[in-house]
C-alpha positions as CSV (number, residue, x, y, z in Angstrom):
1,X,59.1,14.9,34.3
2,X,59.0,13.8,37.7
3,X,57.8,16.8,40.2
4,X,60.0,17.5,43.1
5,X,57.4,20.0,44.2
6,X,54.0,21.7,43.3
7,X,55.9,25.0,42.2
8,X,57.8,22.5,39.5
9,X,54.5,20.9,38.3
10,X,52.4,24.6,38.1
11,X,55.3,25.7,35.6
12,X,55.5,22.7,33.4
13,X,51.7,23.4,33.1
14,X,52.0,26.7,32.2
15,X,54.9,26.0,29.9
16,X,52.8,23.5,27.9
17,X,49.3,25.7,27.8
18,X,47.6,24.1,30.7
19,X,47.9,26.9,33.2
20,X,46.8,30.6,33.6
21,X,48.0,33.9,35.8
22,X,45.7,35.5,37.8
23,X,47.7,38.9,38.5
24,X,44.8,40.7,39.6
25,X,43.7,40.8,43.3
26,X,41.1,38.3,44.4
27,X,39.3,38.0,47.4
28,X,39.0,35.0,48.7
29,X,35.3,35.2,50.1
30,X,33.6,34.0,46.9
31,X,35.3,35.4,44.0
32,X,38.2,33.0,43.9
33,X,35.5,29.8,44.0
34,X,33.2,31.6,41.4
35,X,36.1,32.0,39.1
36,X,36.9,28.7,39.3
37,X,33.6,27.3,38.2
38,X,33.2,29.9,35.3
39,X,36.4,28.4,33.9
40,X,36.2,24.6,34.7
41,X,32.4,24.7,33.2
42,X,34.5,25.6,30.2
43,X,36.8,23.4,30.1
44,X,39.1,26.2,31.2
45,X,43.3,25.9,32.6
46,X,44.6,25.2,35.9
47,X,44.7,29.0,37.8
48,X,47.5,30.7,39.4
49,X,46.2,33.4,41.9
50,X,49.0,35.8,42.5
51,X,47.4,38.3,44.4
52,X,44.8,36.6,47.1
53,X,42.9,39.2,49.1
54,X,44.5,39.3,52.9
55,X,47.5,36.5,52.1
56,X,50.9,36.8,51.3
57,X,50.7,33.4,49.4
58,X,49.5,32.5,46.1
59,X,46.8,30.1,45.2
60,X,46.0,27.3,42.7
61,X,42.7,25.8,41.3
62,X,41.3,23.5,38.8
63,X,45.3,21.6,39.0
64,X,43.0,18.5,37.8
65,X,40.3,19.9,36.0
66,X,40.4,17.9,33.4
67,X,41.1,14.1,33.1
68,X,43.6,14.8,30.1
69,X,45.4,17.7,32.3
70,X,45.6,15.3,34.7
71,X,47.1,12.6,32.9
72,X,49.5,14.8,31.3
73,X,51.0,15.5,34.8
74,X,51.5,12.2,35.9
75,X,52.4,10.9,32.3
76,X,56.1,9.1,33.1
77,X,54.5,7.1,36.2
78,X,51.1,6.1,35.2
79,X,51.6,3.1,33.1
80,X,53.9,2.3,36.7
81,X,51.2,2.8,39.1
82,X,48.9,0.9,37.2
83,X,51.0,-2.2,36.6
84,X,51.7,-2.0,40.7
85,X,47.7,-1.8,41.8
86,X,47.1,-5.1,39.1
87,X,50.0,-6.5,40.6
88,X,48.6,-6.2,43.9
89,X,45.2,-7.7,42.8
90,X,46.7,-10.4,40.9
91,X,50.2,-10.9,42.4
92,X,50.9,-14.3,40.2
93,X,51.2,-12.2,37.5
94,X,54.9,-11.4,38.4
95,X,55.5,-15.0,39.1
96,X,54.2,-16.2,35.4
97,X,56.4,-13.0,34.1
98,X,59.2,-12.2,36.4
99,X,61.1,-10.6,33.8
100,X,58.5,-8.5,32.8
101,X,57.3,-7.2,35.8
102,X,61.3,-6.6,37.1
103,X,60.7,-2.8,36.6
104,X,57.2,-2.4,38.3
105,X,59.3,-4.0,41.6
106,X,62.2,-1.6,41.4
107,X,59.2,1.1,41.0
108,X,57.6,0.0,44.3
109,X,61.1,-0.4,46.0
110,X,61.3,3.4,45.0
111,X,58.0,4.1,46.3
112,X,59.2,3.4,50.2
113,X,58.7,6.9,52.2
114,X,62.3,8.3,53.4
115,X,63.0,9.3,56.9
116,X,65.1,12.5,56.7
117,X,67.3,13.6,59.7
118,X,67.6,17.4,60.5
119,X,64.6,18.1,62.1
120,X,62.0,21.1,60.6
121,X,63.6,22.0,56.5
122,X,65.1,24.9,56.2
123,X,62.7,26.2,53.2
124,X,59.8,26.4,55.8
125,X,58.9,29.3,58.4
126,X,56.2,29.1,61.3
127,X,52.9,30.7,60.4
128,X,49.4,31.2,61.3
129,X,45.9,29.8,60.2
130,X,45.0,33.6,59.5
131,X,47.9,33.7,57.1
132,X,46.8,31.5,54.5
133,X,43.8,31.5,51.9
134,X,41.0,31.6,53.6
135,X,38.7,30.5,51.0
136,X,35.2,30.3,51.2
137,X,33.1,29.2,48.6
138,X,29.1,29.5,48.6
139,X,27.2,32.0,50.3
140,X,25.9,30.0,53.3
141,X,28.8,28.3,53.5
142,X,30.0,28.7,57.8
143,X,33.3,29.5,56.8
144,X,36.6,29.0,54.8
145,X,37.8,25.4,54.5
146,X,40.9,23.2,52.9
147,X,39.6,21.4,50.1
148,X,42.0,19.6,49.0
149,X,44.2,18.4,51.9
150,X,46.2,15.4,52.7
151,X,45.1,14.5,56.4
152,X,47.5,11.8,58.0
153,X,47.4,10.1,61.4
154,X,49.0,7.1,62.7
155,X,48.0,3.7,64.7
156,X,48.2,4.4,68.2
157,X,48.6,0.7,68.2
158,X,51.2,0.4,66.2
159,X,53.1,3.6,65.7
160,X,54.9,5.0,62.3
161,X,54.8,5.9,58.7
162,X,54.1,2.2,57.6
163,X,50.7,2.0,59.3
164,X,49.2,5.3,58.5
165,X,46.4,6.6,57.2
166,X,46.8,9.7,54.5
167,X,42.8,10.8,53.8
168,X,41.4,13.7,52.3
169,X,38.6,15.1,54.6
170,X,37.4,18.6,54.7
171,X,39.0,21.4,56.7
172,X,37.3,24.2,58.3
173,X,39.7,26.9,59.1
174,X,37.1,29.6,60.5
175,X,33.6,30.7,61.1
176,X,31.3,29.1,63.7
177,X,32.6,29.1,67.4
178,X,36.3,28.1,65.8
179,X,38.7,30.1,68.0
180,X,41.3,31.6,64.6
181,X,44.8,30.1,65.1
182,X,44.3,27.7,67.7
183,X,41.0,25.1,66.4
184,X,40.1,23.7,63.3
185,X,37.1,21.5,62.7
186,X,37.6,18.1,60.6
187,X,34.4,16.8,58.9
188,X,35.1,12.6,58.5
189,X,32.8,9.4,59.3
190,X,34.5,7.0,62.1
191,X,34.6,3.9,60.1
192,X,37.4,6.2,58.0
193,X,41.1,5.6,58.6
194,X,41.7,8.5,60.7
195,X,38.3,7.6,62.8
196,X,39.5,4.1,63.4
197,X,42.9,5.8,64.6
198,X,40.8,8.0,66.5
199,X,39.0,5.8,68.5
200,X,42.1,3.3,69.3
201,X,43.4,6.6,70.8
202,X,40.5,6.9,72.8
203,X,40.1,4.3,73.9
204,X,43.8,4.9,75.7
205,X,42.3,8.0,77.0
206,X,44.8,10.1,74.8
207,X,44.6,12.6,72.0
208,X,45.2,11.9,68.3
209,X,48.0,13.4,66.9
210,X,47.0,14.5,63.4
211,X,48.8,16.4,60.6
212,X,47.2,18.1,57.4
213,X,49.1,18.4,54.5
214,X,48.8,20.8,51.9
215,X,50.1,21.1,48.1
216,X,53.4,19.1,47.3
217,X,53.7,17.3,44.4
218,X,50.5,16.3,42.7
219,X,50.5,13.2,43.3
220,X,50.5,13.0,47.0
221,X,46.7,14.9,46.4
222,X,45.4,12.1,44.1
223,X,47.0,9.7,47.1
224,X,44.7,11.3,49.8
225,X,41.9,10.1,47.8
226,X,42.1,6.3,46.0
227,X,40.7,3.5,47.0
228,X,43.8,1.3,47.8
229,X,44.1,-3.0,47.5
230,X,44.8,-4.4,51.0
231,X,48.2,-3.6,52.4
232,X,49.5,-0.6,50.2
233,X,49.6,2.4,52.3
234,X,48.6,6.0,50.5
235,X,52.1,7.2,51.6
236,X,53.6,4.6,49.7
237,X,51.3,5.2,46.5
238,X,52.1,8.9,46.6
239,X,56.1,7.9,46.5
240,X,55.2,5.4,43.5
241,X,52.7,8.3,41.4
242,X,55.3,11.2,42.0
243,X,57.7,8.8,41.4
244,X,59.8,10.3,44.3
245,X,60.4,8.4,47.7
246,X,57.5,11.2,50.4
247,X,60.7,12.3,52.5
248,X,58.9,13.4,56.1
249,X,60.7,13.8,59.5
250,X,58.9,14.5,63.3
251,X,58.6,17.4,65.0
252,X,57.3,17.6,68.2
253,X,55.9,13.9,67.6
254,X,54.2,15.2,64.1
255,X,54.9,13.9,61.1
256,X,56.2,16.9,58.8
257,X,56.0,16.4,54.8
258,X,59.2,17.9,53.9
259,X,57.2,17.9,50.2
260,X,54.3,19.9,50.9
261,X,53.6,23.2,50.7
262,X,51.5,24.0,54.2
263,X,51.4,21.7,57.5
264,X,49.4,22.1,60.1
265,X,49.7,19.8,62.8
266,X,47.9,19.4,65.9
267,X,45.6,17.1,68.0
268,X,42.0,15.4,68.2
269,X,41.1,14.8,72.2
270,X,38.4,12.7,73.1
271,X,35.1,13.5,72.7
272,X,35.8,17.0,71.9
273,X,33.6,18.3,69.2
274,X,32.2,21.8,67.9
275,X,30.0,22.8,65.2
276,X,31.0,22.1,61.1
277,X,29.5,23.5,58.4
278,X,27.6,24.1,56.5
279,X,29.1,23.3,52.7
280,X,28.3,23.4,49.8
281,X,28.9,19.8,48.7
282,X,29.4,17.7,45.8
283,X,26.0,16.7,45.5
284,X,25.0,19.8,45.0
285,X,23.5,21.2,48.0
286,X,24.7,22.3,51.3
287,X,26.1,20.1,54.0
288,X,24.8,21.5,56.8
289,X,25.8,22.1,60.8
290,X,26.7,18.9,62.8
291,X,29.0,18.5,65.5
292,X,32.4,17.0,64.2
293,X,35.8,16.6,65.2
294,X,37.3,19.3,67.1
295,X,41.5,20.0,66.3
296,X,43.7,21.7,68.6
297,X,46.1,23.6,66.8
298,X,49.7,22.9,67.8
299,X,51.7,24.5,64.6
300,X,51.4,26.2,61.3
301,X,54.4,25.8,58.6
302,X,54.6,26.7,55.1
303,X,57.2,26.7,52.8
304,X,58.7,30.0,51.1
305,X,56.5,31.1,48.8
306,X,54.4,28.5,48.8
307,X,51.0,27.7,46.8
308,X,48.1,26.8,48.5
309,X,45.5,24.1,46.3
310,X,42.2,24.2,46.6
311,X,39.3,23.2,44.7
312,X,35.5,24.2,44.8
313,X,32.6,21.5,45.3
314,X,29.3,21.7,43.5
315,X,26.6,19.9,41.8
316,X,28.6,17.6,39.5
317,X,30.2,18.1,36.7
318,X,33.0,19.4,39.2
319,X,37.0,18.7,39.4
320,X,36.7,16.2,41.6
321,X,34.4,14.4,38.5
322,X,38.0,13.9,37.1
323,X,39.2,12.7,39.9
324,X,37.0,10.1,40.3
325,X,37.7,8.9,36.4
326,X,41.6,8.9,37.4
327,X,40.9,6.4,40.5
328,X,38.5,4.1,38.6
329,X,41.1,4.1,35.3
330,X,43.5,3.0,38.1
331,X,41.7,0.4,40.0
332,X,38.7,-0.2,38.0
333,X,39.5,-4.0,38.2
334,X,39.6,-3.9,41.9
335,X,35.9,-4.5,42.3
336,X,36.2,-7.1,40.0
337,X,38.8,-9.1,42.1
338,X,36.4,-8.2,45.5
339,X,33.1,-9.4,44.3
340,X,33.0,-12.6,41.8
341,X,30.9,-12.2,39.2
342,X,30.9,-8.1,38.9
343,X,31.8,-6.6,35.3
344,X,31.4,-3.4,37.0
345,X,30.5,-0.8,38.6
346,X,29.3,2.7,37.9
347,X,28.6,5.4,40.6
348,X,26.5,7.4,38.5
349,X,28.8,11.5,38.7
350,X,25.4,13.5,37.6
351,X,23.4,11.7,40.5
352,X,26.4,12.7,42.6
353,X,28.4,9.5,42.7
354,X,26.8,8.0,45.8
355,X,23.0,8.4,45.5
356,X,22.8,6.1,42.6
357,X,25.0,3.4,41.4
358,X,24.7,1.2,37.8
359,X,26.5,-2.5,37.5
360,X,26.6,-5.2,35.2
361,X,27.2,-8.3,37.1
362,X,26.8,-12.4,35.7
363,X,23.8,-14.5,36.3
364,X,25.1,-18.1,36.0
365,X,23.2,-19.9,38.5
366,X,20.0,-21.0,36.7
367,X,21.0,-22.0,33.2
368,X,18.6,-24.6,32.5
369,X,15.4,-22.3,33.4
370,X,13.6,-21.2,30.2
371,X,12.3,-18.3,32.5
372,X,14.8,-16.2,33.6
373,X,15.1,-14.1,36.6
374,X,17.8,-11.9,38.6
375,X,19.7,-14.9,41.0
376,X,23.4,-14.4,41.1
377,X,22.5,-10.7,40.7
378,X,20.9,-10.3,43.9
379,X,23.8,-12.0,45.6
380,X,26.0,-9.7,43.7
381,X,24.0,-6.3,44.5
382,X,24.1,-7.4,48.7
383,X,27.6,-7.6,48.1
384,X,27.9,-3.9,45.8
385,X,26.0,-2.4,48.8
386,X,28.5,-4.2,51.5
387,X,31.8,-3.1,50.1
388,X,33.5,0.1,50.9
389,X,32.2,3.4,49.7
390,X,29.8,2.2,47.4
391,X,27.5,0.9,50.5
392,X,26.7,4.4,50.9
393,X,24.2,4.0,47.3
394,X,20.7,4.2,47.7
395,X,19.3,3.2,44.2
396,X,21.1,0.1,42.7
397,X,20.5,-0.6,39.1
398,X,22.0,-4.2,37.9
399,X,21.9,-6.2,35.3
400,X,23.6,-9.4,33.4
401,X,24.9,-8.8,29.5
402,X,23.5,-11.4,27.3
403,X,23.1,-11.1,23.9
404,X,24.5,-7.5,23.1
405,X,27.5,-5.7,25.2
406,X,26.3,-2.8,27.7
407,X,27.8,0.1,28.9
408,X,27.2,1.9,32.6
409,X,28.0,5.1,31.9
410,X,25.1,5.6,28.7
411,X,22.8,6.2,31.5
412,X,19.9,6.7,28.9
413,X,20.7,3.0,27.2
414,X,21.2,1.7,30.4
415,X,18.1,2.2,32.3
416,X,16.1,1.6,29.1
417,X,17.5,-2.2,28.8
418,X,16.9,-2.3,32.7
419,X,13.0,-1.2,32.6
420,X,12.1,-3.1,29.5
421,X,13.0,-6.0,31.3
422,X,11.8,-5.8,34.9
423,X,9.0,-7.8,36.1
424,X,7.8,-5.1,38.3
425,X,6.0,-7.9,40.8
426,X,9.3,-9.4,41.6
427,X,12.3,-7.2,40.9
428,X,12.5,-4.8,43.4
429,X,14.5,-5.3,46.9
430,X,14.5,-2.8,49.5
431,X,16.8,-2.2,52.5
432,X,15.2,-0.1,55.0
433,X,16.4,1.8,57.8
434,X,19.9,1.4,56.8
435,X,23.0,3.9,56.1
436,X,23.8,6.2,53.2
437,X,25.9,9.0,52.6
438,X,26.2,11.6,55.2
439,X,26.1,14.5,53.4
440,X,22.6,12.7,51.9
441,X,19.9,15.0,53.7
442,X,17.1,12.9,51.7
443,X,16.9,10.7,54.5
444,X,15.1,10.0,58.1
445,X,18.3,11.7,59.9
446,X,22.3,12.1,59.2
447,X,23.8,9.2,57.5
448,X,20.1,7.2,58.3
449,X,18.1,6.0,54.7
450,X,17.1,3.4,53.1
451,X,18.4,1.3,49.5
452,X,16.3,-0.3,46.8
453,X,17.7,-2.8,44.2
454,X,16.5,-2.6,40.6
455,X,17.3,-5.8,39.0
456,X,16.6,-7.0,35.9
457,X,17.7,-10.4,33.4
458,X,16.1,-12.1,30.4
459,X,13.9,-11.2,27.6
460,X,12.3,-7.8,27.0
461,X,8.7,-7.8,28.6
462,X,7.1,-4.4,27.6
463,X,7.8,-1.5,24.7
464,X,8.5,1.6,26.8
465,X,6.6,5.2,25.5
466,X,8.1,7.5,23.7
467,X,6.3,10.3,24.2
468,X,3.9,11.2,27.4
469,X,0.8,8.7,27.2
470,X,-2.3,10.5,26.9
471,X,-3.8,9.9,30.3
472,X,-1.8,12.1,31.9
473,X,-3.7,15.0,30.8
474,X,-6.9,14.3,32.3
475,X,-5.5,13.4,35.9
476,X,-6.8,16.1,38.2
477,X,-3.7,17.3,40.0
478,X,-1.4,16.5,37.2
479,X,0.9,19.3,35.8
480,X,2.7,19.6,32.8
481,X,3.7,16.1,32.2
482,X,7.3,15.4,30.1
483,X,8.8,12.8,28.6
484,X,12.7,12.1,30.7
485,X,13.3,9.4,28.5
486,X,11.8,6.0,26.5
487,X,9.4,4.6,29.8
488,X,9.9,7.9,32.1
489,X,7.5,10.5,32.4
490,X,8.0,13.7,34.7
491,X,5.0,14.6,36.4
492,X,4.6,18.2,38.2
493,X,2.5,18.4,41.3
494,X,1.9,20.7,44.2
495,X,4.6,21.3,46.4
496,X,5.6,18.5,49.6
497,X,3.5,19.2,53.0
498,X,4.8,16.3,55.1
499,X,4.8,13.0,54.8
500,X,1.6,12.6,56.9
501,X,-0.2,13.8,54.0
502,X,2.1,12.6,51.2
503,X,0.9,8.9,51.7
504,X,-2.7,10.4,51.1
505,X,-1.8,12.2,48.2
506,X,0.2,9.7,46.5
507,X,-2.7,6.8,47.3
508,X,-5.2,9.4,45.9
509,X,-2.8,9.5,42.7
510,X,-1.4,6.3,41.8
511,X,-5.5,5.2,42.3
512,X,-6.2,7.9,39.7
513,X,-3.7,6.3,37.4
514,X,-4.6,2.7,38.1
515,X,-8.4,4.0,36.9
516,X,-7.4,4.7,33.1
517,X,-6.6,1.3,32.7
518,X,-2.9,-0.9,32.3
519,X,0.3,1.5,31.5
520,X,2.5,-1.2,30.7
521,X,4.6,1.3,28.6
522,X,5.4,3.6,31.5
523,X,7.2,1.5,34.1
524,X,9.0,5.1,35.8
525,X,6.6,8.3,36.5
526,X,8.9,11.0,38.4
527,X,6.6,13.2,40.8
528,X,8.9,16.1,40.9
529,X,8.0,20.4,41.7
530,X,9.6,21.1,37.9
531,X,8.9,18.9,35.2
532,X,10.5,20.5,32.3
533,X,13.5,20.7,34.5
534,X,13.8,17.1,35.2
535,X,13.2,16.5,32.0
536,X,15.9,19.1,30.1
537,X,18.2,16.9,30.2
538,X,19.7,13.2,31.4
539,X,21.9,14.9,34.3
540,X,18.9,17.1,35.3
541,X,17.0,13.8,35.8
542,X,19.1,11.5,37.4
543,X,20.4,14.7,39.9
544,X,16.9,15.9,40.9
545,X,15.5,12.5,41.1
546,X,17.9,10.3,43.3
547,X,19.5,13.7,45.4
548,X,16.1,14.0,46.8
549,X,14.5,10.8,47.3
550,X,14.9,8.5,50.0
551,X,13.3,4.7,48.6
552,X,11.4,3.6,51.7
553,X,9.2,7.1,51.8
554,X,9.4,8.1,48.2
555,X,8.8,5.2,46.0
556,X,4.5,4.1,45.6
557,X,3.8,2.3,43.2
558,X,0.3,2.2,41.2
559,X,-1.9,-0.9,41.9
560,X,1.0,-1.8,44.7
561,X,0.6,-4.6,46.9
562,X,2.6,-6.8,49.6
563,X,3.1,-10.3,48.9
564,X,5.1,-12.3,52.0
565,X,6.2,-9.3,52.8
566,X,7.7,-8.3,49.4
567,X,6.7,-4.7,47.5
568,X,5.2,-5.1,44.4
569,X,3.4,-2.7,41.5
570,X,2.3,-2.1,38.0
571,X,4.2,1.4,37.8
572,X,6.8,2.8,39.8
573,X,6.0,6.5,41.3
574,X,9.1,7.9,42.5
575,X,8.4,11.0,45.0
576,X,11.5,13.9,43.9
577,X,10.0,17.1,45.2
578,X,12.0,18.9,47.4
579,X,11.1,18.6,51.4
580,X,11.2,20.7,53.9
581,X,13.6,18.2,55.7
582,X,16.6,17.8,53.0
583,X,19.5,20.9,52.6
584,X,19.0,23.7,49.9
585,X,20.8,23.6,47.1
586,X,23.7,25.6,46.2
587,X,22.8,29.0,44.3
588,X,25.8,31.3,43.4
589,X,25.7,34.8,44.8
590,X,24.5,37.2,41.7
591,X,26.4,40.6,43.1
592,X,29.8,37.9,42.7
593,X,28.8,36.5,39.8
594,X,28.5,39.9,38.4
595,X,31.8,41.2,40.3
596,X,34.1,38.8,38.4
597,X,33.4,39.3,35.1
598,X,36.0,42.4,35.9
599,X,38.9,38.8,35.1
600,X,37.5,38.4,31.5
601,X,37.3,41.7,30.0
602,X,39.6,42.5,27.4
603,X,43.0,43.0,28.7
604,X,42.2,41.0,31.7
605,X,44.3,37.8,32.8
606,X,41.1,35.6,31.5
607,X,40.5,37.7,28.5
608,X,41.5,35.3,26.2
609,X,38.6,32.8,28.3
610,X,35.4,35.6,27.6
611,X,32.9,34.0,25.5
């Protein structure tokens, strides 16, 4: 089936299973976001709201929940899409095949966006920001926000459709000193599409004219968000995935989707900002207040009876964890083509996504050494933590197959084959004062940090414990010490002060540890305010360990030394205890929590959802 619109795609979802009413009133401050996560943590439909709370217009969550759900919706033009993207990669493919590849053409010719005369559709009517959903999600959150919109601005260089960028950046619609109707806030970095746009325009002394789209058919969403080869536009992708030319027109100099549900255009002047945030993010804490982009709002359309998308952001699992699966089934091999010698890569979803990242790369250079050691890997890792989004890591784990196959995403095998290989003198690489993700409050100041590499090749070098070694429990300051995993141990401690006297106490404990005698076994120890919590369970771990830990101030080392300027150790003491510095974490509101179990009594729309 090929979606002319979202309306089409929300009833071949319900028609088939995948979808849910909500006829019951909602309000959109809380209850609508807690819903959500109740039902996606079980695996739970897409949701129709009926009846928001203060808007005439219905609502729509969890449309991608699942990675099945989501294939099933773009099931006629996935096999399409994905012979395009290899195509693009590998374009002598269609010269050694011609024949073959005849149809993936045609699809791209398809793909081309269509110019429609007429001016503003008929189907859509002017409307306020105060009309639509204004959903907000977690408590502290500074107001309601899009989630899930499809941001498009053009070159000022070189005007039109062809050279746009279609980006899905967050959307506040109210709160802080946002004056309702007329300003909006957009939160994005200025090496993004739109920023580059943004400062060309700028730099002519002129405003950016911006558009938001909202809903449409599926497919233009997922566009917003992939990671595109070199020369295919988003606006093109979302023609060839709905497999439906994106029909647009201008008004007023704005590009106007004649597919989507809600646009909202307006414009960006120069060096106008104004407060954004905080929100609750998807690595599990709060974003909080920074000055960001500040929108002028020029004009508000929505179709009739139109359905506004949205999505709620958390501590990983989350929907946009399926998202992220759907763009690296697509272009999975596109790393592969960028940096020679990669087998892949592996942003780790439980960490979330861009704190920690796993690859398996080659080592070819020295062959003929009987010791071996990381070489091509290093060159691979500088070029991991070069290349688009996945520069924003902190903690890069790499390694070379050799004699048995390995997989990325069995974080527990993974780092196992990693640490029983490491020589812990030589295999760590730091990158200090550096960038990382912005919405990363672990390090020295907004989007400042610092990366380390863990790199690792050859023979196994040390058995790794598995259960706590015994010296642990005579450690004065030591607290209830767990087992993570084979050559991790958790260790609880008293809570962070400051830095100033962290490198005391860490000194004072990695000394204590050094005076047992060699722990060869126990290559990781995780100083953390919870041990049993960091050690529950692997996505416990790798979350409360790389979310809040920044390498150049967190990671000692027992018996650690500089050698020509290079970090070495015996053990690796990684510092995760929460500081007063980094954003708190997200904690659902109890009274709302409470409140919405009203949906899944008996009789209820999500009755047939109560466990």
């Amino acid at each position: 089936m090929i979606y002319q619109n979202l309306e089409e795609c929300l009833m071949d979802l319900e028609k088939n299973g995948h979808l849910v009413r909500i006829h019951e009133e909602v309000d959109p401050e809380l209850e609508m976001a807690a819903i959500h996560m109740k039902v996606h943590a079980a695996g739970g439909p897409a949701l129709l709201f009926e009846n928001v709370k203060g808007s005439k217009f219905r609502a729509v969550s969890n449309l991608f929940g699942t990675v099945e759900r989501s294939k099933y919706i773009f099931r006629h033009t996935w096999e399409g899409v994905q012979q395009v993207i290899s195509l693009r990669s590998d374009p002598m493919k269609a010269m050694k095949s011609p024949l073959k590849h005849f149809g993936t053409g045609l699809a791209a010719w398809k793909a081309l966006p269509l110019q429609v005369s007429g001016g503003l559709p008929a189907s859509f009517e002017e409307v306020s920001i105060a009309d639509l959903p204004l959903i907000r999600h977690w408590p502290e959150d500074g107001g309601a926000f899009v989630t899930l919109p499809q941001v498009y601005s053009e070159d000022p260089e070189k005007p039109g459709i062809m050279n746009s960028n279609l980006g899905m950046y967050r959307i506040q619609l109210s709160g802080n000193e946002y004056e309702l109707n007329k300003e909006i806030g957009l939160h994005y970095q200025i090496h993004r599409g739109i920023g580059v746009h943004q400062d060309k325009a700028t730099k002519k002394g002129l405003p950016l004219k911006v558009s938001i789209f909202i809903g449409g058919p599926p497919a233009h969403t997922l566009s917003a968000v992939m990671p595109l080869p070199e020369g295919m536009s988003e606006i093109t992708f979302a023609g060839l995935l709905s497999g439906r030319r994106f029909r647009y027109s201008y008004i007023d100099g704005y590009c106007i989707s004649h597919d989507a549900d809600f646009v909202i255009t307006g414009e960006i002047y120069p060096g106008e900002t104004k407060p954004e945030g905080p929100f609750g993010d998807h690595l599990g804490y709060y974003s909080l207040t920074h000055p960001f982009p500040l929108m002028r709002v020029h004009k508000v359309y929505a179709k009739k009876n139109a359905v506004f998308p949205f999505t709620v952001v958390g501590r990983p699992p989350q929907e946009d964890t399926a998202f992220g699966a759907l763009i690296h089934e697509l272009t999975g091999d596109a790393i592969k083509q960028e940096i020679p010698g990669v087998k892949e890569v592996h942003a780790v979803d439980a960490a979330g996504v861009h704190p920690l990242l796993f690859a398996i790369g080659s080592e070819r250079y020295t062959p003929y050494q009987q010791v071996k050691q990381p070489a091509e890997l290093l060159t691979i890792a500088n070029r991991i933590l070069g290349t688009g989004q996945v520069s924003l890591a902190k903690y890069l784990f790499i390694t070379a197959e050799e004699n048995q196959p390995l997989d990325s995403h069995d974080v527990e095998h993974f780092l196992t084959y990693i640490l029983a290989r490491m020589d812990l003198h030589r295999d760590l690489h730091f990158h200090t004062n550096t960038t990382i993700d912005t919405l990363d409050y672990s390090g020295t100041g907004l989007n400042s940090g610092s990366k380390v590499v863990f790199a690792a090749v050859g023979d196994v070098k040390r058995e790794l414990c598995t259960q706590v070694p015994e010296v642990f429990n005579d450690i004065k300051g030591i607290e209830h010490a767990h087992l993570v995993m084979p050559g991790i141990v958790a260790i609880q401690v008293s809570e962070f002060k400051s830095y100033d006297d962290t490198q005391k106490e860490m000194s004072e404990l990695c000394e204590a540890i050094a005076a047992k005698g060699p722990l060869p076994t126990c290559p990781l120890l995780i100083v953390c305010d919870d041990s049993q919590f960091i050690s529950e369970s692997i996505d416990n771990f790798v979350w409360g360990t790389f979310t809040r830990s920044n390498p150049s101030h967190d990671i000692h080392g027992v018996n650690s030394y500089y050698e020509n300027k290079h970090w070495a150790c015996d053990n690796i003491v990684i510092d995760a205890r929460i500081k007063p510095h980094q954003a708190p974490p997200l904690i659902p509101d109890p009274t709302v929590e409470t409140n919405i179990q009203r949906f899944f009594a008996d009789g209820a729309s999500l009755s047939r959802l109560h466990k």
